[in-house]
C-alpha positions as CSV (number, residue, x, y, z in Angstrom):
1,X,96.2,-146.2,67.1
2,X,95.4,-147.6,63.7
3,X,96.6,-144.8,60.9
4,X,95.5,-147.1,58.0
5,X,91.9,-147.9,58.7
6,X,89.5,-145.6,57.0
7,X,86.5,-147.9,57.1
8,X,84.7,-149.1,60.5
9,X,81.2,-150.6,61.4
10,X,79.6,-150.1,65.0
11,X,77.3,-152.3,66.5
12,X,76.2,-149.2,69.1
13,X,74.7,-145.9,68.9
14,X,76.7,-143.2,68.8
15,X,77.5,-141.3,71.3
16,X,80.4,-138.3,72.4
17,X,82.3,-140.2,74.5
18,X,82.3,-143.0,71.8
19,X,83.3,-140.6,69.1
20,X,86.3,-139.2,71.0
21,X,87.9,-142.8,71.0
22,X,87.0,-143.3,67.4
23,X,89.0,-140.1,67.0
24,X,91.6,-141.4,69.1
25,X,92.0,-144.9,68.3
26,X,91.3,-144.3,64.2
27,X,93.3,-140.7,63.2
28,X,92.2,-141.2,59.5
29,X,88.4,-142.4,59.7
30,X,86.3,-141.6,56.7
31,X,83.3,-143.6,56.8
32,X,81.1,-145.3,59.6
33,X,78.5,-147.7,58.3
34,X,76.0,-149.8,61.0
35,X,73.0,-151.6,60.8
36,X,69.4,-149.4,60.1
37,X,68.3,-149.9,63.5
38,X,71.8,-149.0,64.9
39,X,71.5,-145.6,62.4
40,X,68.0,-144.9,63.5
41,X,69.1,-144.9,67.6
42,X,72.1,-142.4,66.8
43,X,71.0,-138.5,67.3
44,X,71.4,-136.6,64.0
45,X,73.2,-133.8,65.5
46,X,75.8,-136.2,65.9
47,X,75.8,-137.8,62.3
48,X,75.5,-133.9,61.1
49,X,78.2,-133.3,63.1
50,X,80.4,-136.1,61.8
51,X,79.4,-135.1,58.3
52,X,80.5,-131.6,58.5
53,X,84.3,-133.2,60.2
54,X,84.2,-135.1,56.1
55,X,83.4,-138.4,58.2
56,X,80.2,-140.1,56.3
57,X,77.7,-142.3,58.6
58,X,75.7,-144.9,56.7
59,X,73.5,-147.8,56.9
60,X,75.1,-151.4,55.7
61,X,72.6,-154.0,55.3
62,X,73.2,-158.0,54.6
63,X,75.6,-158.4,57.3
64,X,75.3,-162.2,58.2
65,X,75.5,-165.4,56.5
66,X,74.0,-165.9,53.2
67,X,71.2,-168.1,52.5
68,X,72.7,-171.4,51.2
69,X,69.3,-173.1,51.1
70,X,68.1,-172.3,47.2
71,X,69.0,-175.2,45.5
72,X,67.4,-177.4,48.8
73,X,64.7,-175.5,49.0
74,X,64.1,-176.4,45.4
75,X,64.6,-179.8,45.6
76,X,62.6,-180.3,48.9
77,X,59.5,-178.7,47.1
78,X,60.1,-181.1,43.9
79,X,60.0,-184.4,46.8
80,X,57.1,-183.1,48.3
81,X,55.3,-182.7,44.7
82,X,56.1,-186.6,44.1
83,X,54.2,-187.1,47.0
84,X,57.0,-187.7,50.0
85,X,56.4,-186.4,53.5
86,X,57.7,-184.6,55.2
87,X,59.4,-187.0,58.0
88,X,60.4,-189.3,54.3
89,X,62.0,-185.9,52.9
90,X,64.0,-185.8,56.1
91,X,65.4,-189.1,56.3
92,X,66.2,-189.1,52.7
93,X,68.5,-186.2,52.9
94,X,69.0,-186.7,56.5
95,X,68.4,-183.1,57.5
96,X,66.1,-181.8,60.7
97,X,62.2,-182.5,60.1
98,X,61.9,-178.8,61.5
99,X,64.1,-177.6,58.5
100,X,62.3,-179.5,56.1
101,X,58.8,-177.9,57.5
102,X,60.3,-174.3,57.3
103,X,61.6,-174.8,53.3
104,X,57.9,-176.1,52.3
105,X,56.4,-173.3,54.3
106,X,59.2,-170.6,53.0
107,X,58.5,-172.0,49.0
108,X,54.6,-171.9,49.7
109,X,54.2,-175.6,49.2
110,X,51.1,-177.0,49.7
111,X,51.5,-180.2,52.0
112,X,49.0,-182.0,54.1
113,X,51.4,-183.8,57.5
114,X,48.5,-185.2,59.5
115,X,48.1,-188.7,58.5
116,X,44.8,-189.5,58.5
117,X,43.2,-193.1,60.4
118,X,40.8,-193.3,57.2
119,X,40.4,-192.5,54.0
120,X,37.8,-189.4,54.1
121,X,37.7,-189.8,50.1
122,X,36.4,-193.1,50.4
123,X,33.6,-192.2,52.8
124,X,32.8,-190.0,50.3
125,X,32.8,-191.3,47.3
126,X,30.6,-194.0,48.9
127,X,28.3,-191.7,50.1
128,X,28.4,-190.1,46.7
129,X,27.3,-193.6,45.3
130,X,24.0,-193.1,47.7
131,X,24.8,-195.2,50.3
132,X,23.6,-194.8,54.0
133,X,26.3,-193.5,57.0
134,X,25.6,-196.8,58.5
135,X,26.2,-198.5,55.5
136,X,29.5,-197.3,54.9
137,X,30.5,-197.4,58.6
138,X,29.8,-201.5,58.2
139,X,31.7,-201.4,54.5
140,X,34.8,-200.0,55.6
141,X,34.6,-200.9,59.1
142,X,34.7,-197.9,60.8
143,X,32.6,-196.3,64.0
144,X,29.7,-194.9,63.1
145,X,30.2,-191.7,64.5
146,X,33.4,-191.0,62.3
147,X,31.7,-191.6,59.0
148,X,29.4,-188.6,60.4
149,X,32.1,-186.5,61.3
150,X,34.1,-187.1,57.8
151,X,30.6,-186.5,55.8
152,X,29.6,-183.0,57.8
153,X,33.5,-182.0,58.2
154,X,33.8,-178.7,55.8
């Protein structure tokens, strides 16, 4: 029997048999507060119930930890603007590559992580320039077939 707690959270719907012990076990309750999806499972006649007995049921959000990730966050998405990778950002603050992914995703970052065998710019500035597929393929030394893909890739 606890006479000085007047304050508990519940992780369970309500229920009768549940209320009795709260009765039991706290003599001088005067709030309940749970999660939303906790409050939305409990039948109202039980939270009107409780109400009328001076006992208030309510929703408490931001249990949990807090996010400690702002000033990361920021600084990740100022790396990757210098032009660091993803895998580079990692080693240099020697945190999880997967953590480093979800902070550029989370601040909207734009980042490009598939390296690339050859520079597509290159083919196509050349072609720009007027020069033939083949004659770039032979230039930069790469399969014909690629400098195809690279000039009809949208």
């Amino acid at each position: 029997m606890d006479n000085k707690t007047r304050t508990i959270h519940i992780t369970k719907a309500l229920s009768s048999s549940m209320i009795v012990e709260l009765f039991d076990e706290y003599p001088n309750l005067e709030e309940i507060t749970c999660s939303p999806s906790v409050y939305n499972r409990t039948s109202r006649k039980y939270i009107e119930a409780l109400s009328e007995l001076g006992i208030n049921v309510k929703k408490k959000y931001k249990w949990g930890a807090k996010s400690r990730s702002d000033n990361l966050e920021l600084y990740i998405l100022k790396l990757s603007d210098e032009g660091m990778s993803a895998r580079e950002i990692s080693n240099r603050l020697e945190i999880p590559l997967n953590r480093v992914y979800y902070l550029l995703r989370k601040g909207k970052a734009s980042f490009n992580n598939r390296q690339r065998k050859h520079d597509h710019d290159e083919v196509k500035r050349l072609k720009g320039e007027g020069l033939k597929p083949k004659e770039i393929s032979e230039k930069l030394d790469i399969p014909l077939r690629t400098v195809y893909y690279i000039l009809n890739k949208k």
